[in-house]
TORKEFI-316695 format. One record per residue (C-alpha): x, y, z. Coordinates in pm, whole numbers, padded with zeros to 5 digits, always signed. Example, Ala and Ser with C-alpha at 12.3 -4.5 7.8 and 13.67 -1.06 7.14 Angstrom:
BEGIN
+01230-00450+00780
+01367-00106+00714
END
This chain:
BEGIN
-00673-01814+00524
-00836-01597+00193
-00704-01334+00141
-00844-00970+00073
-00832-00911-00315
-00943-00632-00516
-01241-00570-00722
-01230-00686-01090
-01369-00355-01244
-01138-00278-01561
-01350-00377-01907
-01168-00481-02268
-01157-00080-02335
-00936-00004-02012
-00774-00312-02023
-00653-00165-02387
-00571+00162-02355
-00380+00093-02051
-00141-00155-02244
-00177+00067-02558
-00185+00399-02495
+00064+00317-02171
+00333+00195-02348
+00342+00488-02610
+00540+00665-02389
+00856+00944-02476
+01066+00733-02607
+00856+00690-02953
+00922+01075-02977
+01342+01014-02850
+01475+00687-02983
+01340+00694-03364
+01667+00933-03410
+01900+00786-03187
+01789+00410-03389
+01861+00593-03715
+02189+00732-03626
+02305+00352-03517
+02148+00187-03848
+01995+00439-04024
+01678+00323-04241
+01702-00017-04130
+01546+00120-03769
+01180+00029-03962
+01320-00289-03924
+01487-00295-03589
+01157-00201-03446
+00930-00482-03647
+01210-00731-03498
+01201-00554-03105
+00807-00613-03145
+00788-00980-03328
+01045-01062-02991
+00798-00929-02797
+00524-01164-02841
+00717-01437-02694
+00755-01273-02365
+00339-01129-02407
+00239-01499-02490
+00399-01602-02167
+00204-01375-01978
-00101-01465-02201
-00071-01798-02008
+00092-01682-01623
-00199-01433-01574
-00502-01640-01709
-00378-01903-01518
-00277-01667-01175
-00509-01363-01249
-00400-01207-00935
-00199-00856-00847
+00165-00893-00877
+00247-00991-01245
+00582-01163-01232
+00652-01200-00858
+00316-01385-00873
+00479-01636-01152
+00789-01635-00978
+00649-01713-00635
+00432-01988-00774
+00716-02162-00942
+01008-02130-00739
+00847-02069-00428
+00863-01739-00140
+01232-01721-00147
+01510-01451-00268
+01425-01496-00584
+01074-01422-00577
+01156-01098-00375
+01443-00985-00608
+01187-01003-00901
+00901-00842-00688
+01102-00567-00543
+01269-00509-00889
+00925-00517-01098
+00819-00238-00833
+01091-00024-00837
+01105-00057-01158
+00752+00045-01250
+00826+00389-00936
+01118+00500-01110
+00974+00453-01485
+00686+00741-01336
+00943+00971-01156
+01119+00957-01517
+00801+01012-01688
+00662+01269-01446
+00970+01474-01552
+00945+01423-01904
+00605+01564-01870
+00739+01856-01748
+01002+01937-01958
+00768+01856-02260
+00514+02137-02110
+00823+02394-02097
+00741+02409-02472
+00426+02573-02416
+00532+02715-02098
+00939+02808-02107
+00920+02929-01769
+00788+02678-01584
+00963+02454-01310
+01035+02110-01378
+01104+01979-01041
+00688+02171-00842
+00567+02044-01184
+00659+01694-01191
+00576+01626-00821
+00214+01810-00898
+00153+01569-01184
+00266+01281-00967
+00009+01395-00677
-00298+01424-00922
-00240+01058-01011
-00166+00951-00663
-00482+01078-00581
-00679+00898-00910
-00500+00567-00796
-00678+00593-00473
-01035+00678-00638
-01008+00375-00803
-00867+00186-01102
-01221+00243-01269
-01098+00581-01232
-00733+00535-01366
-00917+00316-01658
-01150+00619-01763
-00816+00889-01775
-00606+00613-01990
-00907+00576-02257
-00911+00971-02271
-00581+01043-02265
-00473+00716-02480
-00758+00854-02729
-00634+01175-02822
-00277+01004-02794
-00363+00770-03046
-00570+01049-03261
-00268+01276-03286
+00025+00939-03375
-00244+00872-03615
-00293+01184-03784
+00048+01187-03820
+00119+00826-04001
-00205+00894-04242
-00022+01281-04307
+00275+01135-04336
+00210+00814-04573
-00027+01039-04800
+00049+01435-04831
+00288+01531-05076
+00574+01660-04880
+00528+01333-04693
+00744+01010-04684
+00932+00910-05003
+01121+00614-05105
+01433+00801-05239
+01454+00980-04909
+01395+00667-04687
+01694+00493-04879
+01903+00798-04921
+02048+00645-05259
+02198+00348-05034
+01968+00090-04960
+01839+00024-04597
+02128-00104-04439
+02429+00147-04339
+02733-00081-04295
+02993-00304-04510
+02950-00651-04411
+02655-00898-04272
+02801-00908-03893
+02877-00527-03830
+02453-00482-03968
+02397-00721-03773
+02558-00630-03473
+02411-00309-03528
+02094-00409-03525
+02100-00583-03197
+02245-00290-03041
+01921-00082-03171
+01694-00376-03073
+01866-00387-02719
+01805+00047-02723
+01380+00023-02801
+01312-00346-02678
+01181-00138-02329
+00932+00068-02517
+00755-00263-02579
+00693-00388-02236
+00446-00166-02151
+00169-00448-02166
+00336-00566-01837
+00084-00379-01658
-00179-00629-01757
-00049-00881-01586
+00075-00670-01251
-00339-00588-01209
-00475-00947-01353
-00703-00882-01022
-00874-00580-01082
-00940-00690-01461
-01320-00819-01535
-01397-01171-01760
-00985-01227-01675
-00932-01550-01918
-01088-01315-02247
-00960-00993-02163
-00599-01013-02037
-00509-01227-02376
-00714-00987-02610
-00570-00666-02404
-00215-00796-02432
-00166-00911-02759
-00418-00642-02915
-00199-00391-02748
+00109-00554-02842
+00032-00505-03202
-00140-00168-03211
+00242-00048-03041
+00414-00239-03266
+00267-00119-03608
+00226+00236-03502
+00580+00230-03394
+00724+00108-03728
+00489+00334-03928
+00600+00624-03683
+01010+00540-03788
+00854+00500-04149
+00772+00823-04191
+00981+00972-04024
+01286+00860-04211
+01078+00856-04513
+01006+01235-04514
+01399+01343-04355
+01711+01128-04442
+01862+00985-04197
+02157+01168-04190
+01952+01486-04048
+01796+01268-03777
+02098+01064-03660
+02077+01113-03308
+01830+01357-03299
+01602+01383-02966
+01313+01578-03226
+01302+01338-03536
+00904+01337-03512
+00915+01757-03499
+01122+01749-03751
+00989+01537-03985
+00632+01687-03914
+00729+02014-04051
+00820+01928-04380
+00405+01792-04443
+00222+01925-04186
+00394+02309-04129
+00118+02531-03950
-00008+02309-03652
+00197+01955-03690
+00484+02058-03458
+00240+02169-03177
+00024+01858-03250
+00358+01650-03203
+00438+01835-02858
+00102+01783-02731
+00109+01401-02820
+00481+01401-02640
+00303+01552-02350
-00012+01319-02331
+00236+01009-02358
+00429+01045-02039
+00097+01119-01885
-00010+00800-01977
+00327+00660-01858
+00309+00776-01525
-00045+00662-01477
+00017+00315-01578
+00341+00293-01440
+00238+00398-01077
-00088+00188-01119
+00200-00117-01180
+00408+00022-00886
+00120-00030-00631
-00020-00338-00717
+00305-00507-00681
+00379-00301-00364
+00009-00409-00241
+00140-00811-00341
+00463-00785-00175
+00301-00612+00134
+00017-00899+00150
+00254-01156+00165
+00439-01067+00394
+00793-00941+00207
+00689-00595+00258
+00542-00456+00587
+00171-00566+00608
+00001-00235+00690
+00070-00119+00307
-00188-00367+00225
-00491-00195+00356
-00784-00163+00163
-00965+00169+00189
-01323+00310+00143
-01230+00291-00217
-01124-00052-00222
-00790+00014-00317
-00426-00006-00159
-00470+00337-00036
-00099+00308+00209
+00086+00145-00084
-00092+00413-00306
+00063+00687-00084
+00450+00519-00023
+00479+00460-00389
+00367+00870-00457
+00594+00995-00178
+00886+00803-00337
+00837+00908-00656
+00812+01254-00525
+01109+01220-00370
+01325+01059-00645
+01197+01405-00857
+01285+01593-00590
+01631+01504-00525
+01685+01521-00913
+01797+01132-00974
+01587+01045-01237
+01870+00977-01488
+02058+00723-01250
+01753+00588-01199
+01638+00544-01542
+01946+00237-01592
+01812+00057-01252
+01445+00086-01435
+01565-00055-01805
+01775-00347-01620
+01508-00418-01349
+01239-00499-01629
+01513-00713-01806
+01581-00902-01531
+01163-00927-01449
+01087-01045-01744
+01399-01306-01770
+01272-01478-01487
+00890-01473-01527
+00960-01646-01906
+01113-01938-01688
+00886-01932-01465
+00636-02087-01699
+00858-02391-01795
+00896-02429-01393
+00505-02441-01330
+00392-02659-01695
+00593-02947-01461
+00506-02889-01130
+00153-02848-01212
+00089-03000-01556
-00271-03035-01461
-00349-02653-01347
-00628-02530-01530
-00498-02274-01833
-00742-02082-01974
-00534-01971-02238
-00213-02198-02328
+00114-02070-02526
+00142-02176-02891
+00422-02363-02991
+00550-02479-02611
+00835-02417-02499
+00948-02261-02706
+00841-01923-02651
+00990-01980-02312
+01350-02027-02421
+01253-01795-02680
+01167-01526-02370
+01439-01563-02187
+01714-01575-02475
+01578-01244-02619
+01622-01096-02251
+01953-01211-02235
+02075-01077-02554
+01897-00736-02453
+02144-00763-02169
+02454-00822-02368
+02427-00501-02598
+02253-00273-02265
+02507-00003-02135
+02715-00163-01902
+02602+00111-01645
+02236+00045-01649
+02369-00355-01567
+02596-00205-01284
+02287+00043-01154
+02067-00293-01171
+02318-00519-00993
+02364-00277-00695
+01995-00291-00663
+02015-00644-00652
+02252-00699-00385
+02083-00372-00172
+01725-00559-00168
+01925-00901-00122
+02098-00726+00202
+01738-00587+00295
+01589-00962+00274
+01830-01128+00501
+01823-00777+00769
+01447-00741+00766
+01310-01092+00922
+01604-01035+01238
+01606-00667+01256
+01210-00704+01282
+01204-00968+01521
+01536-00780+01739
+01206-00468+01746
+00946-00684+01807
+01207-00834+02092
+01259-00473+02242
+00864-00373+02216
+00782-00682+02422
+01010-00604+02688
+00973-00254+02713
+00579-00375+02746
+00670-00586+02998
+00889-00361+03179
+00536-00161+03227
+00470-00413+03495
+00218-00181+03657
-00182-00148+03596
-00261+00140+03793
-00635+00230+03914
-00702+00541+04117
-00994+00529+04340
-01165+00700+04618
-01444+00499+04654
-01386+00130+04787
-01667-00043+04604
-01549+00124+04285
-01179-00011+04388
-01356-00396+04449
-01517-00432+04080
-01178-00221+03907
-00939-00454+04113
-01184-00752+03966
-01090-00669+03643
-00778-00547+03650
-00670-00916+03839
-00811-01057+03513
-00584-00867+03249
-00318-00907+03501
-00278-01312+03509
-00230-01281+03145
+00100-01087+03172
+00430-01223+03362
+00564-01013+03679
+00176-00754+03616
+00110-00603+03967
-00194-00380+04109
-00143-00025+04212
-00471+00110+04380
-00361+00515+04400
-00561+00728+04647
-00475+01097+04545
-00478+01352+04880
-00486+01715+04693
-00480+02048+04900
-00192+01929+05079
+00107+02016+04798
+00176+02279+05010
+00182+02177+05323
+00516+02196+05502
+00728+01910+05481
+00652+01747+05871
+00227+01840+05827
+00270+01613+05523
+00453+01329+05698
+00211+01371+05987
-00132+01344+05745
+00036+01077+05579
+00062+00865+05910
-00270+00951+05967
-00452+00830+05640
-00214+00465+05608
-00446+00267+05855
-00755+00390+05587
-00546+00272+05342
-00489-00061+05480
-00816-00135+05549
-00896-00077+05214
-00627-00292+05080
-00824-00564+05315
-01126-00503+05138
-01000-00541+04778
-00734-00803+04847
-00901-01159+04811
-00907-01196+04467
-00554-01073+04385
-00406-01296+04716
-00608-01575+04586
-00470-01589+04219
-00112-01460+04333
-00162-01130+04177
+00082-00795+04398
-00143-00619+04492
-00041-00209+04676
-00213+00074+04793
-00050+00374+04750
-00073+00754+04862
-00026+01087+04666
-00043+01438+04788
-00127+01649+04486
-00245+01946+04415
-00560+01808+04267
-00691+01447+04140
-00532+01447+03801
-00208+01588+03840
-00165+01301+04134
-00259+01059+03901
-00058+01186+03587
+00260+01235+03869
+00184+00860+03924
+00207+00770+03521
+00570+00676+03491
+00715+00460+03254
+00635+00123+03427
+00269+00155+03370
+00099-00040+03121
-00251+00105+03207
-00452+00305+03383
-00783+00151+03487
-01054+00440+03615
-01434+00413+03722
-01686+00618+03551
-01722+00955+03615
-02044+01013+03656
-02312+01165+03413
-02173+01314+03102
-02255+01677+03131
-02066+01884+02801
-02025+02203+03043
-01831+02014+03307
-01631+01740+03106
-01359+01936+03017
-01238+01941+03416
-01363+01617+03538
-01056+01455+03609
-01108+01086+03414
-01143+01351+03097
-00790+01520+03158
-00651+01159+03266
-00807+01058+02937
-00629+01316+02728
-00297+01371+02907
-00178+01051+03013
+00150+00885+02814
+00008+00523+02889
-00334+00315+02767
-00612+00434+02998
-00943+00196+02997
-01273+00345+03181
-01517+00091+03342
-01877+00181+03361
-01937-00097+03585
-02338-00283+03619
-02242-00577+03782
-01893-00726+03624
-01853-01059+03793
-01861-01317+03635
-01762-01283+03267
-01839-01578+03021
-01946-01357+02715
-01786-01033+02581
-01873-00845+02250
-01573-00612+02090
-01686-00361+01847
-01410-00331+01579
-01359-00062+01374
-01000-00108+01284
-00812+00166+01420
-00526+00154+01678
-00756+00219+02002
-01002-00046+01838
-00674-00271+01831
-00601-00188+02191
-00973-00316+02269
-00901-00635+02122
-00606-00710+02321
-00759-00625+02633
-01073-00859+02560
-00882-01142+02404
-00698-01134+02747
-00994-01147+02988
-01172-01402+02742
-00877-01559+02796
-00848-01592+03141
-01209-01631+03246
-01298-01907+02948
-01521-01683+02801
-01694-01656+02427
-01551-01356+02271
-01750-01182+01988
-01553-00973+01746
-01842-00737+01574
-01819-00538+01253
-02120-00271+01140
-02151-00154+00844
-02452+00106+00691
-02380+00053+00327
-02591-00220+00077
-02301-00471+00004
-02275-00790-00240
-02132-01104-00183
-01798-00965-00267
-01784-00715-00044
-01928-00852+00248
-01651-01161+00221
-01369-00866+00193
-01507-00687+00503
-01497-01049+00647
-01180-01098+00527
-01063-00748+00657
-01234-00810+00985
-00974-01160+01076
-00693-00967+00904
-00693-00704+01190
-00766-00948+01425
-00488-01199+01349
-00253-00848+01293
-00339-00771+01634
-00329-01148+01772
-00157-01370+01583
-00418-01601+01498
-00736-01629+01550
-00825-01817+01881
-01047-02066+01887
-01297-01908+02160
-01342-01598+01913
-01588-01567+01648
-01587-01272+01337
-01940-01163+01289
-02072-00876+01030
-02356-00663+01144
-02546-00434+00869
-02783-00204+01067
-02862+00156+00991
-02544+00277+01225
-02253+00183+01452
-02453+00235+01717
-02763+00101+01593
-02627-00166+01529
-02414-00263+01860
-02711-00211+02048
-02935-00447+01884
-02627-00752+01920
-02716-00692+02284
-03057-00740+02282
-02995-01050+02025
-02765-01205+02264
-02665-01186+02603
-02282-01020+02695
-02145-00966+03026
-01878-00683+02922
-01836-00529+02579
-01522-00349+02508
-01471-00089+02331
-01200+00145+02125
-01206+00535+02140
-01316+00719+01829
-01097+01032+01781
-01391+01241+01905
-01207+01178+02241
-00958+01469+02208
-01293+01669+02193
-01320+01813+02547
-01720+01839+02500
-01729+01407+02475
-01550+01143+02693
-01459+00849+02405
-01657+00986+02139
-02074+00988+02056
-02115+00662+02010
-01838+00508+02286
-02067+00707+02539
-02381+00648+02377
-02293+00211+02462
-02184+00284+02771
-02482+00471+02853
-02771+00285+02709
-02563-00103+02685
-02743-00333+02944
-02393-00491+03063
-02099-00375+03195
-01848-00133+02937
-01486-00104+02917
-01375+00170+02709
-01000+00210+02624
-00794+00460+02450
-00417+00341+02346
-00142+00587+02368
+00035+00694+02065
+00281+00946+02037
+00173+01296+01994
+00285+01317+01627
+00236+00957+01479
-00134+01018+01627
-00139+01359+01429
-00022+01190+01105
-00255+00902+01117
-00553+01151+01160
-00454+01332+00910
-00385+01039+00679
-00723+00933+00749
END
């Protein structure tokens, strides 16, 4: 089956600034001293090295995401080539948690950077504030995220460039003498101990270049794919890499490295000496914009490979709901609340090793990926093909590896635990979801009861009907038909035996009445009697844990005054089980049925119900989606798309006896009611709205509006959630 896929919205520009202007992030502004205090000048060179390095593993991609331009970057290449295995989740889960933990650590750094304008403010309110306000942009759409990263990447950009052109040209500026410091570039006696050194630097700044990453994790969203995701890569790749050697240039040009060595302020520094009135603020402000720009491209990373783990299948599914905005709105909203709660609980620095080793190990594995896939599909169309085969490959992967030798051994030990905690969560998740799935099903079945309280018999004859038919699709399913007696609760003890005696032969010959069907297909079939105080709270005492659903007639016109005590309404809102309402015109034979789908739980519920009865009675079962809005091609085969997702979510599969139709008409309603006067239906089921917690409506304006003006019979369900999940989902909503 297709599957749902995002928009391609993001043009050359966005593409650009979000490799660019995202990768410039805080450590431009942190490592330049810490690289001069391990090698001292020779940093310039370091850096030129970390980048020319890079291009390998940015050439790969070049080739993995023209030739896959789908959501998921590596786990995509990964997937392809080795298959949906371990492997493939190791690198997916890692690339994500990865990208989540890079914007709590950014998200922070924004804060503390702002304390320089602000020395009293909070870190911890501040960073989770930032992290919400691009939460929320990730859900308004990537067009959205696109349009921040080319302002904010703008002034970024204006500021690091000011300050190379200052640098390089005013008088106080960079210097030759003061670059070499009288010693030449390199620090230490002997060709091994430089060079050692300058692996160890290389391994320190080689993260600061993968940044362009995020190309490839949203290949999908990215417009013209096979021109754009090359230029935006390696364009980006080279911007970062010559402003970050002119950056180290000038800065160890204009203070010897000596002063910076080790240094967490080398650009402040160095900025004073040309630049002495408004450089050191224009410095802070740049610090600040960059890990703005780092948590914006980092989360938009996080989701998209959330959003591809979640679509197939590694992750739970329900992350990978589209919403109005046509993004990953769920995955949009874990990946926020984590990173929230990683700045919360104040583990950004652990977390910062299991980010540098999770990219390392990423990118390892997506380099030989691309060897995998040239020979198991040496005739896949490549829009853009690596130079100088394979050996940027080997080339990849040996860079990552020697990254890996000279990285702290605790970001390695940080990255391995992560390893073997997803690897445990792989192997748990399939049985421990299946063991639930298990324990729903048989706490479903153990609600072996559909319940239907009547007082009339002719409404018990057409509710008995139907309820026969959902019953022969579930094992060990009886009938309870409830006749509630009220004004007798407080009758003394032997006046209540003695009415009940009295009303049992009525209630036999109204089991004789209703009986046929249910004898005849082997269905249980019970009358039962309740003294109550009045209707509902006989039927509610009735509602134990057994019952799978409570079937009801209509009750009558729908006056707003009187709703709120008819007792179907208070049934409605008060029962802890599903409760379906039949507004009955003649339900006998059923060999059409329409179901209205909307998507949400009770809409689920209605799907259920009708796939059983379609079931059961060979019927054609129409699954209808409405829409108001103009749509193109695109969207109308997402909505399609969208429409068998929640169907085969709900189902399984999608059986053969069902068709998926799309509707546009001017509303829901609108638009329901003209499929009925298109085509003939014998029952059309329908989900509540939420308007049914309003005591002024039964199911909701339009659920009463169809089974008011429908020409057929309507069955109108509600499914029972929990109090609270039902509260959070509306409110999610």
């Amino acid at each position: 089956m297709p599957r749902r896929r995002l928009k391609r919205q993001l043009n050359l520009l966005q593409v650009l600034m979000l490799g660019t202007a995202g990768t410039i992030a805080a450590e431009i502004f942190v490592l330049t001293g810490h690289a001069a205090g391990i090698v001292g000048p020779a940093a310039v060179l370091a850096i030129l090295l970390a980048g020319l390095l890079s291009y390998s593993v940015a050439l790969n991609y070049c080739e993995l995401a023209t030739s896959y331009p789908e959501t998921g970057g590596a786990l995509t290449y990964v997937r392809e080539a080795f298959g949906t295995n371990l492997l493939s989740f190791l690198v997916g889960s890692m690339d994500c948690l990865s990208s989540t933990f890079y914007s709590a650590l950014s998200a922070v750094g924004f804060a503390y950077s702002l304390q320089v304008f602000i020395p009293s403010l909070p870190i911890v309110p501040t960073a989770i504030a930032v992290t919400l306000f691009f939460t929320g942009l990730n859900i308004l759409g990537v067009t959205t995220v696109g349009n921040t990263q080319i302002v904010l990447g703008g002034i970024l950009l204006l500021f690091i460039g000011i300050y190379i052109l200052a640098g390089l040209f005013l008088p106080q500026g960079f210097r030759w003498e003061v670059f070499t410091a009288g010693n030449g570039i390199f620090i230490h006696h002997g060709l091994i101990a430089n060079l050692s050194k300058l692996l160890m630097t290389i391994a320190l700044i080689y993260n600061a270049y993968v940044g362009f990453e995020v190309i490839a994790d949203d290949a999908e969203e990215i417009a013209n794919p096979q021109r754009n995701i090359p230029l935006g890569i390696l364009i980006s790749l080279t911007l970062i890499t010559f402003v970050y050697a002119l950056v180290a240039l000038v800065t160890l040009g204009t203070v010897p490295w000596q002063q910076l060595a080790g240094s967490e302020t080398a650009l402040t520094d160095a900025v004073r000496h040309f630049l002495p009135r408004w450089g050191v603020p224009m410095m802070a402000l740049a610090g600040l914009i960059a890990t703005l720009t780092s948590v914006n491209t980092a989360m938009l990373s996080a989701t998209r490979e959330a959003f591809t783990m979640s679509r197939d299948g590694a992750w739970p599914r329900f992350l990978s709901r589209l919403g109005r905005f046509h993004t990953p709105y769920l995955t949009i909203l874990f990946i926020g609340a984590i990173v929230c709660f990683v700045t919360a609980i104040g583990l950004v620095d652990f977390l910062s090793y299991i980010s540098s080793s999770g990219y390392l190990f990423v990118l390892f594995w997506a380099s030989l990926a691309m060897v995998r896939l040239r020979k198991l599909h040496p005739d896949l169309k490549r829009p853009f093909k690596v130079p100088f085969y394979p050996l940027t490959s080997y080339l990849a992967a040996a860079t990552c590896f020697l990254i890996v030798v000279f990285t702290h051994w605790r970001a390695l030990l940080f990255g391995a635990g992560v390893l073997v905690t997803c690897s445990v969560f792989y192997y748990a998740y399939r049985p421990v979801a299946r063991l639930v799935a298990t324990r729903t099903r048989n706490l479903e079945q153990a609600k072996d009861r559909i319940l239907i309280p009547v007082a009339n018999p002719r409404t018990a004859q057409s509710l008995v009907h139907l309820a026969t038919m959902l019953a022969q699709a579930s094992e060990d399913t009886s009938i309870c038909v409830l006749t509630v007696i009220t004004g007798s609760s407080r009758l003394p003890p032997e006046l209540a035996q003695r009415l009940m005696k009295r009303l049992r032969p009525h209630q036999q010959a109204l089991l004789r009445y209703i009986a046929d069907e249910a004898q005849e297909k082997n269905i249980p079939l019970y009358t039962k009697l309740r003294l109550a105080s009045d209707i509902p709270e006989g039927i509610l005492g009735e509602v134990r844990d057994n019952v799978k659903l409570v079937l009801m007639g209509w009750p009558g016109p729908l006056d707003a005054r009187n709703l709120a005590r008819n007792p179907v309404k208070i049934v409605l809102q008060r029962a802890r089980a599903h409760v379906a309402v039949l507004r009955d015109r003649g339900l006998t034979n059923v060999r059409s049925i329409l179901v209205p789908v909307g998507g949400g739980p009770h809409s689920r519920l209605a799907i259920r119900l009708a796939y059983e009865i379609a079931a059961e009675e060979n019927a054609q079962l129409t699954a209808l989606h409405c829409f108001c809005e103009t749509c193109e091609v695109e969207e109308l085969e997402d909505r399609m798309l969208l429409l068998r997702e929640i169907i085969e979510d709900e189902l399984g599969d999608m059986p053969p006896f069902m068709t998926a139709r799309l509707a546009h008409a001017p509303g829901v309603l609108a638009g329901i009611l003209q499929e009925t006067k298109e085509q003939a239906y014998d029952l059309i089921v329908v989900g509540a709205s939420d308007e049914w917690l309003d005591p002024d409506k039964l199911f909701g304006v339009i659920d009463d509006r169809i089974a008011e003006e429908a020409p057929c019979s309507v069955l109108l369900v509600r499914r029972y959630e929990p109090a609270v999940i039902s509260w959070i989902r509306r409110r999610t909503k």
